[in-house]
N, C-alpha and C positions, 0 to 999 in steps of 0.2 A: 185245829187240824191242818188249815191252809198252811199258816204257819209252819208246822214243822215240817208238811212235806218241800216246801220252798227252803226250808234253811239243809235237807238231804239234800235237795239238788243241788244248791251251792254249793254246798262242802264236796260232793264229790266232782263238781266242773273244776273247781281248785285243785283239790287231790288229784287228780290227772295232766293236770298241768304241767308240761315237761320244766325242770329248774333250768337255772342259766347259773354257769357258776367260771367265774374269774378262775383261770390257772394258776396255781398255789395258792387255794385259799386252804388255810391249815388243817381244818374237815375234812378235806379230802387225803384218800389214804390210799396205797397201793400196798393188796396185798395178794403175792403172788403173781397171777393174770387178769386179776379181777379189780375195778376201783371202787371204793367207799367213800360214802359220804354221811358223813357223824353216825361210822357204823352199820350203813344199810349200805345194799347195794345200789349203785349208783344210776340213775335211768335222768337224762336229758343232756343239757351239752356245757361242754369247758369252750370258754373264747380265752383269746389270750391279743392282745395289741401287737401288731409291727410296729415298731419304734420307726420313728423319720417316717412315716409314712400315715397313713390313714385305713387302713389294712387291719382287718381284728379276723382271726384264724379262727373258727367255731367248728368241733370237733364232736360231733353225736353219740352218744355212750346208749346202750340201754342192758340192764340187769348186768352192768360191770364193765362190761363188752364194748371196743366200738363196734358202733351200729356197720357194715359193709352193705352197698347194694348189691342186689341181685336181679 
């Protein structure tokens, strides 16, 4: 019983885990206003590198959307 309630907890710390995902990796999809990733909607962040420089642009999505604050 320890057992399984330790391998719920893990799985859902992982499953919540926001993704990190390269811009243009092929998964990702824009459809309409919204973005997809392998068909779901998209919840964590796109980085993309500035070339010449040291600079990675990380960009916040959740449920498609960027994230905006408020």
């Amino acid at each position: 019983m320890k057992k399984l309630v330790l391998f719920i907890a893990i799985l859902s710390l992982v499953g919540c885990m926001k993704k990190e995902v390269k811009f243009g990796d092929e998964n990702l999809e824009l459809k309409g206003t919204k973005l997809y990733y392998k068909d779901k909607l998209f919840t964590g962040f796109i980085t993309q590198e500035v070339p010449f420089t040291d600079k990675v642009i990380k960009v916040e999505y959740v449920n498609g959307v960027i994230k905006t604050e408020k």
